[in-house]
C-alpha positions as CSV (number, residue, x, y, z in Angstrom):
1,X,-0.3,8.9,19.4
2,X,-3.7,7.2,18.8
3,X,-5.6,8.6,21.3
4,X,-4.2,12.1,20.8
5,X,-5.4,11.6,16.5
6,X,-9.2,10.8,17.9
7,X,-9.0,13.7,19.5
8,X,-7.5,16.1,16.7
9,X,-10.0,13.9,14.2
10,X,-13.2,15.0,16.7
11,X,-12.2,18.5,16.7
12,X,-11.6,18.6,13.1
13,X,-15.5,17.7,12.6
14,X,-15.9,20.1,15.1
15,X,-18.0,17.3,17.4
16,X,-16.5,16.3,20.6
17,X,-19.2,14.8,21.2
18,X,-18.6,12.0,18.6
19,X,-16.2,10.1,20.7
20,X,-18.7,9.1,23.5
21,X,-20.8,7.6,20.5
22,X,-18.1,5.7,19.3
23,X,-19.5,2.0,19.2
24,X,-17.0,0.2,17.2
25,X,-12.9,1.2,17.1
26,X,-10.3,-0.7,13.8
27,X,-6.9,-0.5,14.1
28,X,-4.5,-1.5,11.6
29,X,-2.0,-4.3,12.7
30,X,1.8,-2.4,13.2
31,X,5.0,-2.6,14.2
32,X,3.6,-3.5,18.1
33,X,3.1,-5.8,20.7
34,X,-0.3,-4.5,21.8
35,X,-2.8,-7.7,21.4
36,X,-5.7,-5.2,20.7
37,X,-4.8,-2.1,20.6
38,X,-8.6,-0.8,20.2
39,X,-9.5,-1.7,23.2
40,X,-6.4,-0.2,24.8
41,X,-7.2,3.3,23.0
42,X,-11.0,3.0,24.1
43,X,-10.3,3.0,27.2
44,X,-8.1,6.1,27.0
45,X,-11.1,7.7,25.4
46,X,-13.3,6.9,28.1
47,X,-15.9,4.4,25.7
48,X,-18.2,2.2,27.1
49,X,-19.5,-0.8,25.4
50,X,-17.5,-0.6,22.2
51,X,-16.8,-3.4,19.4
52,X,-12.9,-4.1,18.7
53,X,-11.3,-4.9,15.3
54,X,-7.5,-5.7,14.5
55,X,-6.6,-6.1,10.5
56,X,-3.6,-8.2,9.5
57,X,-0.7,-6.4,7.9
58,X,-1.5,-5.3,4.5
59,X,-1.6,-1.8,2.5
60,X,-5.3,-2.6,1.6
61,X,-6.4,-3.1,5.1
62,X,-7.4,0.5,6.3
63,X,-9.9,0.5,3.3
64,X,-11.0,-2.8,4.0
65,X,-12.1,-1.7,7.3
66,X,-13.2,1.5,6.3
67,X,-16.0,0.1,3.8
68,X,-16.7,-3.0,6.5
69,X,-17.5,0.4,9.2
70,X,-19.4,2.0,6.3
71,X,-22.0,-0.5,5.4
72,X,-22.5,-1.1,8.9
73,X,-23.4,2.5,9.7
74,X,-25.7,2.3,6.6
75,X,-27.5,-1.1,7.7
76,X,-28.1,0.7,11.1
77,X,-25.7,-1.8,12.9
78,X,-23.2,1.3,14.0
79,X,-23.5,4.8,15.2
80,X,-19.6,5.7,15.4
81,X,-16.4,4.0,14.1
82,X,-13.3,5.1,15.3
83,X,-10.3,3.8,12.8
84,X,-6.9,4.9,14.1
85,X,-3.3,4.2,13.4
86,X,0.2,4.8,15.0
87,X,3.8,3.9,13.9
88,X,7.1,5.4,15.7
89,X,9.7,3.7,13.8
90,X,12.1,6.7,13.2
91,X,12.2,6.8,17.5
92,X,12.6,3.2,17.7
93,X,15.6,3.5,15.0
94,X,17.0,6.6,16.6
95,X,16.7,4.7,19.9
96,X,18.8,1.7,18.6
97,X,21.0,3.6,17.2
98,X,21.8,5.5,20.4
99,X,21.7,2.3,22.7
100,X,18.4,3.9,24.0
101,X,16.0,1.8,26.1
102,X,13.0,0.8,24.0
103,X,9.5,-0.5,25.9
104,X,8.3,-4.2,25.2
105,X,5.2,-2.6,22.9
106,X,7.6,-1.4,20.7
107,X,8.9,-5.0,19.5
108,X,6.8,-6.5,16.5
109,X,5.0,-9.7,17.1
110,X,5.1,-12.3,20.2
111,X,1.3,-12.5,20.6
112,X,-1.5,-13.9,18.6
113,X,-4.5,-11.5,18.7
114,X,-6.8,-14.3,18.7
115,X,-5.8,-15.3,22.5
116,X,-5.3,-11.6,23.6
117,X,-2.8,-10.6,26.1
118,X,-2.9,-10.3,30.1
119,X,-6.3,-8.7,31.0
120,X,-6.9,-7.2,27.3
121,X,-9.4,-9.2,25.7
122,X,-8.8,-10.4,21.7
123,X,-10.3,-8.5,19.1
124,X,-13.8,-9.0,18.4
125,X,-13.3,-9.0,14.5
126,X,-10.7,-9.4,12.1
127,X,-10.3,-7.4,8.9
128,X,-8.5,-7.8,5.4
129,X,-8.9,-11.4,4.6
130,X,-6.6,-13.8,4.9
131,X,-3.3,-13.1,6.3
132,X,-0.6,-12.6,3.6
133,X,0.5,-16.0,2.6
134,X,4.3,-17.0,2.6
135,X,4.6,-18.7,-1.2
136,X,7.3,-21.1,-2.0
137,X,9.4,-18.7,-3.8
138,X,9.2,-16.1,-1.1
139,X,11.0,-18.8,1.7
140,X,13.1,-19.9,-0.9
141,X,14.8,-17.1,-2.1
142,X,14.1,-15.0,0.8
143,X,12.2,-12.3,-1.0
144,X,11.6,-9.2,0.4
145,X,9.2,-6.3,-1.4
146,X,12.2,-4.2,-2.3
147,X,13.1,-7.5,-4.5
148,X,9.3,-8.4,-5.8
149,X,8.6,-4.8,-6.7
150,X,12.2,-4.4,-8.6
151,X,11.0,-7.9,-10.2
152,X,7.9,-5.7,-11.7
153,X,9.9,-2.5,-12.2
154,X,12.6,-4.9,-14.4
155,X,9.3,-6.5,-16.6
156,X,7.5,-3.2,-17.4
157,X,10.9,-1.0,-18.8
158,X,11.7,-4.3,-20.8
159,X,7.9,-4.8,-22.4
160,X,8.2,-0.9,-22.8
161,X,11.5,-1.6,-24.8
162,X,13.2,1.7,-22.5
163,X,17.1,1.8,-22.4
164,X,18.4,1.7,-19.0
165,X,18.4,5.4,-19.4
166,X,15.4,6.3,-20.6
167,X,13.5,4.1,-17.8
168,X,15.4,5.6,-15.1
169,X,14.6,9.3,-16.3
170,X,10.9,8.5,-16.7
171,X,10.7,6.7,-13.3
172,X,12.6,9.6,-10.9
173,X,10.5,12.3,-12.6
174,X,7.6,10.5,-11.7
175,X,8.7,10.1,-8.1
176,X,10.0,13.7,-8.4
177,X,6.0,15.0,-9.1
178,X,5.3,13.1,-6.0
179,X,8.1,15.0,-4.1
180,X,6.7,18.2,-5.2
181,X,3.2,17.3,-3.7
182,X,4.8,16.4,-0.4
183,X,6.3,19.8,-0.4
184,X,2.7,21.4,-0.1
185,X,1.9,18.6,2.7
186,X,2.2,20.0,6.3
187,X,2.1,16.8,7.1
188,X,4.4,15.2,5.0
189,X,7.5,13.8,6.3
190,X,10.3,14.8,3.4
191,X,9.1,18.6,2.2
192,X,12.5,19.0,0.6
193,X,11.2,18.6,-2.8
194,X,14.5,16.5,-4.0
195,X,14.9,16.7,-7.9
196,X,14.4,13.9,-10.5
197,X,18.2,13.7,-10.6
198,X,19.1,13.8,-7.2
199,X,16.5,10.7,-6.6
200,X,17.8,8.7,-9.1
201,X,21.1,9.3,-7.8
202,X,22.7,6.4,-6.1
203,X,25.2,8.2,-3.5
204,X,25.3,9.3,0.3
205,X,22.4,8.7,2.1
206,X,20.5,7.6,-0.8
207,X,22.0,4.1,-1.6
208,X,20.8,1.9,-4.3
209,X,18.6,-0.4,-2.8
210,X,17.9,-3.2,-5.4
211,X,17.9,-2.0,-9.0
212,X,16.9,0.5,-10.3
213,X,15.6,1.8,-7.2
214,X,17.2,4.2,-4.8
215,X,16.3,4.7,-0.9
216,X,14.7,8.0,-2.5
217,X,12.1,5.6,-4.5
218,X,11.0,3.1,-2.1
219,X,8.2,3.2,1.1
220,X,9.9,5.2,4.0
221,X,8.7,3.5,6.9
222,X,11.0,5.2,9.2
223,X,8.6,7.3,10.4
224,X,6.7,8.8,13.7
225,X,2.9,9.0,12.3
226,X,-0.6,8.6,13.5
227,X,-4.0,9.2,12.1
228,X,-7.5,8.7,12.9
229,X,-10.9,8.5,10.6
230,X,-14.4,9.2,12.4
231,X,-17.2,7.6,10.1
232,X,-20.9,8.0,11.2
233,X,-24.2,8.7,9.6
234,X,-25.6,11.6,8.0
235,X,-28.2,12.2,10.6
236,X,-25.7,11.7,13.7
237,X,-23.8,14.4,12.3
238,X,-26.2,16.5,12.4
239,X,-27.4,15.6,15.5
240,X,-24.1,15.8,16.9
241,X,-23.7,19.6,15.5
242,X,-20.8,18.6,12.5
243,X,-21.4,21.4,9.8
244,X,-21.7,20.5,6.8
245,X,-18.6,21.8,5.4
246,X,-16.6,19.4,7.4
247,X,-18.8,16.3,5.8
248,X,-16.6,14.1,3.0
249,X,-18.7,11.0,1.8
250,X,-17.6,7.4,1.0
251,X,-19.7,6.7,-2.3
252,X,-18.1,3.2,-3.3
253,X,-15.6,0.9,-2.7
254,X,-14.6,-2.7,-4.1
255,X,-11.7,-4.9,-3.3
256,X,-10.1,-8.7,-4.0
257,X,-7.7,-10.3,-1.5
258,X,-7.5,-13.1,-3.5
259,X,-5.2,-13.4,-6.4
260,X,-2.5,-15.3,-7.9
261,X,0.3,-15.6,-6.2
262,X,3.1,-14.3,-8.1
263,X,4.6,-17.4,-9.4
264,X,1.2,-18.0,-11.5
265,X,0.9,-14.9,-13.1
266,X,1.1,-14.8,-16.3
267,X,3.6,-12.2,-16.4
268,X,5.5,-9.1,-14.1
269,X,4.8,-6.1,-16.4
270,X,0.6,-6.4,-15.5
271,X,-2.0,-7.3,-12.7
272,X,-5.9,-7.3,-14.3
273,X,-7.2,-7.9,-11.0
274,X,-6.4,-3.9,-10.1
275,X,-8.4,-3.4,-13.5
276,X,-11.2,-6.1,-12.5
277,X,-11.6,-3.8,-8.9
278,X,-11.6,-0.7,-10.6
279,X,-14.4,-1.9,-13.2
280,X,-16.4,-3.1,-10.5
281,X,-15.8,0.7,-8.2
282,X,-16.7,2.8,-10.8
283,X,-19.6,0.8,-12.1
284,X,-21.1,1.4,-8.2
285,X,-20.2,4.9,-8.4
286,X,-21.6,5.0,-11.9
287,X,-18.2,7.0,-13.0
288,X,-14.7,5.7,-14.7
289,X,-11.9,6.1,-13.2
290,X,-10.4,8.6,-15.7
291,X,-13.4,11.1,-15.2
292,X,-12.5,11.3,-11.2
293,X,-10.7,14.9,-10.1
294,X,-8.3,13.6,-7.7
295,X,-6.3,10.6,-6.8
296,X,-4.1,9.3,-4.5
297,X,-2.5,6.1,-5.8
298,X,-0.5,3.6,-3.4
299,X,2.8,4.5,-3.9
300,X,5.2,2.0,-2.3
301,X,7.2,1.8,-5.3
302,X,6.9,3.3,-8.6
303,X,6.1,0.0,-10.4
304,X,3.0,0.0,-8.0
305,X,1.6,3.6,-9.6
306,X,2.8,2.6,-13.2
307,X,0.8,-1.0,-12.6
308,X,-2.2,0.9,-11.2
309,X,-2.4,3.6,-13.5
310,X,-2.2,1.3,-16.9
311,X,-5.0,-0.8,-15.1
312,X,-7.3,2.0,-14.0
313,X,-7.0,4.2,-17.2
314,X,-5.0,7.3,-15.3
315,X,-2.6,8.8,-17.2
316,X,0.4,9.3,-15.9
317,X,1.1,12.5,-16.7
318,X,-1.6,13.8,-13.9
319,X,-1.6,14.2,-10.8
320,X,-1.9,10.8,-9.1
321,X,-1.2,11.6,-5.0
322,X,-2.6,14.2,-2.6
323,X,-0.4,13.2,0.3
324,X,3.5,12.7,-2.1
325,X,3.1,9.5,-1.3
326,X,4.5,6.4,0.5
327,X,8.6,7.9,0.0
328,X,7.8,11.5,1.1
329,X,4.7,11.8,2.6
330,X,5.6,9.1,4.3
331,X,5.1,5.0,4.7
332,X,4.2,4.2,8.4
333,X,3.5,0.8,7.3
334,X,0.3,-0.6,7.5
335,X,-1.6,2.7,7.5
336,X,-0.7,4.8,4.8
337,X,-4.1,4.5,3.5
338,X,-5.3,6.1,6.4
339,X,-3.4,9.4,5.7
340,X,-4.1,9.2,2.1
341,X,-8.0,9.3,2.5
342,X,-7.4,12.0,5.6
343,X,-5.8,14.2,2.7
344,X,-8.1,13.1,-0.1
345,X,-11.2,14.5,2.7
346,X,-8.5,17.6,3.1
347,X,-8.3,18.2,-0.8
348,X,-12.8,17.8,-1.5
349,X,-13.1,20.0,1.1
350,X,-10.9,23.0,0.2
351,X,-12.2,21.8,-3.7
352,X,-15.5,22.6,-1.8
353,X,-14.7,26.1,-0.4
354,X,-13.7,27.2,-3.6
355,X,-17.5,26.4,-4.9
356,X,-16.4,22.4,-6.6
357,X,-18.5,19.6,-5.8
358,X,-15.6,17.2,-6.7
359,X,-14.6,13.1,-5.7
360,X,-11.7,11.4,-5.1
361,X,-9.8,8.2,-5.5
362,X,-8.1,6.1,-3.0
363,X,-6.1,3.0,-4.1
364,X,-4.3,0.0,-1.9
365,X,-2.5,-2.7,-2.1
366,X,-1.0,-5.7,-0.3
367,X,1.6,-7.9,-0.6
368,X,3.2,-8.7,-3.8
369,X,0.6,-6.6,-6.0
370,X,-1.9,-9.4,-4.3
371,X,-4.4,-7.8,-2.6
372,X,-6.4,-4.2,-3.9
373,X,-8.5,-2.2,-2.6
374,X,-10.1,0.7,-4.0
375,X,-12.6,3.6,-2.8
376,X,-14.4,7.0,-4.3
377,X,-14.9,9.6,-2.1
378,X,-17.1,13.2,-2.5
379,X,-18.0,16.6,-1.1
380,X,-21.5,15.7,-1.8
381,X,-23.9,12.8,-0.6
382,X,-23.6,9.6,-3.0
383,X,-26.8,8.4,-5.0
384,X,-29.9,7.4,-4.2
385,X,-28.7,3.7,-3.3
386,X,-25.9,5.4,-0.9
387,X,-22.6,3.9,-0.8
388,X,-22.0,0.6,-2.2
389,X,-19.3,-2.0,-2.1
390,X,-18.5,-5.3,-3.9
391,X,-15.7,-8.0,-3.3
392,X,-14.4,-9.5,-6.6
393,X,-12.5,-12.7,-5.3
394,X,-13.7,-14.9,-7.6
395,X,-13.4,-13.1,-10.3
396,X,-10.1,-12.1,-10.1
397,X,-9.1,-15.9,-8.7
398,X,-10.6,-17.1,-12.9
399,X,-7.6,-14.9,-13.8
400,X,-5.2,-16.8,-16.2
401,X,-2.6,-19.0,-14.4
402,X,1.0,-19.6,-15.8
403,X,2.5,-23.2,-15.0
404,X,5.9,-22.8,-12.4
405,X,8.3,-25.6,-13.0
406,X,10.0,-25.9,-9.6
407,X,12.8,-28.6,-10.9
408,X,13.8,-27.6,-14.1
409,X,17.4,-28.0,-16.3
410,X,18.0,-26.5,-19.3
411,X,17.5,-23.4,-21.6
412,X,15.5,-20.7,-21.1
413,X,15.3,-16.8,-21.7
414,X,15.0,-14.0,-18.7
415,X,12.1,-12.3,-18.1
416,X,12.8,-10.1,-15.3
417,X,15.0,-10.2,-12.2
418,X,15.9,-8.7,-9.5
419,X,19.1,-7.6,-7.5
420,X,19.9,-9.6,-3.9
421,X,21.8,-8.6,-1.2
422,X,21.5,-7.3,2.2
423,X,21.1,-4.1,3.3
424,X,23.6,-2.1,2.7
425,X,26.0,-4.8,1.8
426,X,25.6,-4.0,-1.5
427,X,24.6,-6.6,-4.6
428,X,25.3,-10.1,-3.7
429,X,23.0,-12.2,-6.7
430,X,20.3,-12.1,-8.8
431,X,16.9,-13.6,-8.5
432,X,15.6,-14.1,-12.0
433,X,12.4,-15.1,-13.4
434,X,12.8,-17.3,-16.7
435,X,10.2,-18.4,-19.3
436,X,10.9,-22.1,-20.6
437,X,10.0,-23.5,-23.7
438,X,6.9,-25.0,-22.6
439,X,6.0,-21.9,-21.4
440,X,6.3,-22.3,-17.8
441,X,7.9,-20.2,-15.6
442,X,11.3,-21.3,-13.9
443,X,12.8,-19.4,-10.7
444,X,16.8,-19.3,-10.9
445,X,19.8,-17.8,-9.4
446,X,23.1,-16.2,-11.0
447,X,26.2,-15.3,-8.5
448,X,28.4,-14.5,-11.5
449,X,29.6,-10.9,-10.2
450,X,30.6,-9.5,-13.6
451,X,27.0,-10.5,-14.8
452,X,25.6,-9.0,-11.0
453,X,27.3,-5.3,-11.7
454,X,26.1,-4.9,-15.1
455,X,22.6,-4.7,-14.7
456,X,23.3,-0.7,-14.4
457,X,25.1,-0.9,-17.7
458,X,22.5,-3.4,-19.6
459,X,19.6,-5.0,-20.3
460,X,19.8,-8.1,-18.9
461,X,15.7,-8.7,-19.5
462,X,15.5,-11.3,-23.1
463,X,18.6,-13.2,-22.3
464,X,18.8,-16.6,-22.7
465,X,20.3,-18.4,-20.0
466,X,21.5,-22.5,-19.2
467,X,19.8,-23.3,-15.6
468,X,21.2,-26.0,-14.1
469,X,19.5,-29.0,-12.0
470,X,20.0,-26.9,-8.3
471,X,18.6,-23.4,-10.0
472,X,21.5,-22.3,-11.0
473,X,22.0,-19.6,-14.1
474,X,24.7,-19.3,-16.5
475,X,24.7,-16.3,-19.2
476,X,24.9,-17.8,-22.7
């Protein structure tokens, strides 16, 4: 699937030719065994003498590579970077499902790129920072992101002060304009447009995952998607032959993988690190956010447009995706960054035809909200100082940093929470997230099933709870 995106990427630029320059191939970690996949695919391609790169699993790790491959070029260090990405989960699914043979490569994990595998060397670089850190909460309470992101969704309708109504209207129309955009997306992988109501909808197919989300309003990563980026210099375009009209330049970028983890936060309804990145972008690109034509936000969840949005300045009553986004557009993991700047180039272009010298912007994230990444884009050249990129680490690590009391008894009021249970198993408990009286935060479970199946029917966000010695929760 790779290797046959290079190929549709080089004839898109109308420049074969571009893949025998190709000096340097990134490839986003996925749900794989291949040790190095970039070297595997550059071979298929027939390169000789070619750098390898594997990022670690992370939403912000296409655009960490991208503006890695895009200072190079500009320092003269590359000619042509190849960044390619492949998932096949809805044949691997269909192939369980059916009691279907499935190949060894199609089994996540059981290598460590740093040894390689067999006779395929490791990678020669690693991209994205560190890898996502396990926190204590996380193996505690066996959080998964449908949990942390329902954590943020709970926070932000409570600091709004929605009803349970109100919040879920606001949230599936949101998701529905995203729907609507996928329609228009050849590529998209749900074009049926579904309605506001029919998202928020908990029936069929379209079970409620962990409140208030639906299947309908989560990352679909049951998906067969590839893409492929080809990023050279102005002048090897041209030598190459690639008309001008096909041309979509990077102008800026900035990024943090390193913030709080979500324990220390001060609370779930905000992240200023996302505001700190986009500061620091659109200072390099000497534009705000808000003045920018078109953006594609990273839309795993809603609460990670809503977060982004406040952060940025966007409101969001525009149009924030080109693709529909992670649910409809599809969410093939670790690379749904890749599709969203191929689409972003797709929009400045046809922007372009119609006589509008317009930019674009690109958001990631990774983790818990933990790691962003964000990028500008035009159909004309950048300034003078060509593109520019920053890393805001430290910054955003002098962020302020709430106390977590990990043994705690006593009273305290709910902040947020979010709905356990397994997959389809329906609700089990809740994982909540309590503010004591010192002002620490306090991690606690409830199993009381009356208190478990109301959260449809109110608010539980503001209560005040008794937690016990072991992390146990009791209503008041």
């Amino acid at each position: 699937m790779m290797e046959s995106a290079a190929h549709v990427a080089a004839e898109d630029a109308g420049a074969l030719g571009l893949l025998e320059k190709i000096d340097s191939i990134r490839i986003p970690q996925g749900v794989w065994r291949y040790s190095n996949p970039a070297y595997q695919l550059g071979k298929r391609l027939g390169c000789r003498g070619f750098e390898t790169g594997l990022a670690p699993i992370s939403g912000s790790s296409v655009q960490i590579m991208l503006s890695r491959a895009a200072e190079e070029i500009q320092q003269g260090l590359r000619d042509v970077v190849l960044l390619a990405s492949s998932e096949c989960g809805h044949w691997t699914r269909r192939q369980k499902k059916e009691g279907g043979a499935i190949p060894e490569w199609a089994h996540f994990g059981g290598f460590d790129p740093q040894e390689g595998s067999g006779d395929v060397p490791a990678p020669d670089q690693r991209f994205g920072g560190e890898e996502m850190q396990v926190g204590w909460w996380e193996r505690k309470y066996h959080v998964q992101a449908i949990q942390g992101f329902a954590l943020y969704e709970n926070a932000m309708r409570y600091q709004k002060s929605e009803g349970l109504d109100e919040h879920r209207k606001r949230i599936t129309s949101l998701w529905a304009r995203f729907a609507e955009v996928a329609r228009d997306n050849p590529s998209a992988w749900i074009r049926s447009a579904p309605s506001a109501e029919v998202i928020g909808a908990a029936a069929g197919d379209n079970r409620m995952v962990s409140y208030p989300y639906t299947k309908l309003m989560v990352a679909n990563i049951s998906v067969n998607q590839s893409a492929a980026l080809l990023l050279c210099s102005y002048e090897m375009a041209m030598q190459l032959g690639v008309s001008e009209d096909r041309m979509i330049f990077p102008h800026a970028s900035a990024e943090t993988t390193r913030t709080h983890e979500i324990s220390h936060r001060p609370d779930f309804y905000s992240q200023p690190a996302i505001g700190l990145v986009g500061k620091k972008v659109s200072e390099l690109a000497g534009c705000r956010c808000d003045e920018i034509e078109h953006v594609d936000l990273y839309s795993c969840f809603p609460a990670a447009v809503q977060m982004a949005a406040a952060e940025l300045g966007l409101s969001l009553d525009r149009e924030l995706t080109v693709t529909g986004g992670l649910t409809f557009s599809g969410g093939p993991l670790n690379s749904y960054v890749m599709h969203s700047i191929a689409g972003m180039m797709q929009r400045l272009r046809a922007r372009r035809e119609a006589g509008h010298i317009e930019r674009g912007l690109v958001s990631s994230i990774g983790g818990f909200i933990a790691k962003h990444a964000l990028s500008i884009y035009g159909a004309g050249p950048p300034g003078p100082r060509g593109f520019q990129h920053a890393c805001v680490d430290d910054a955003s690590m002098a962020l302020p940093k709430r106390e977590l009391a990990r043994d705690c008894e006593g009273p305290a009021v709910v902040e947020t929470f979010a709905v356990m249970g397994a997959a389809g198993a329906g609700p089990h408990h809740l994982l909540l997230s309590c503010g004591i009286a010192t002002g620490a935060r306090v991690w606690a479970e409830c199993h009381d099933p009356d208190i478990v199946t109301s959260v449809e029917r109110e608010e539980l966000c503001g209560r005040r709870v008794d937690v016990s010695a072991d992390g146990v929760a009791t209503f008041q």
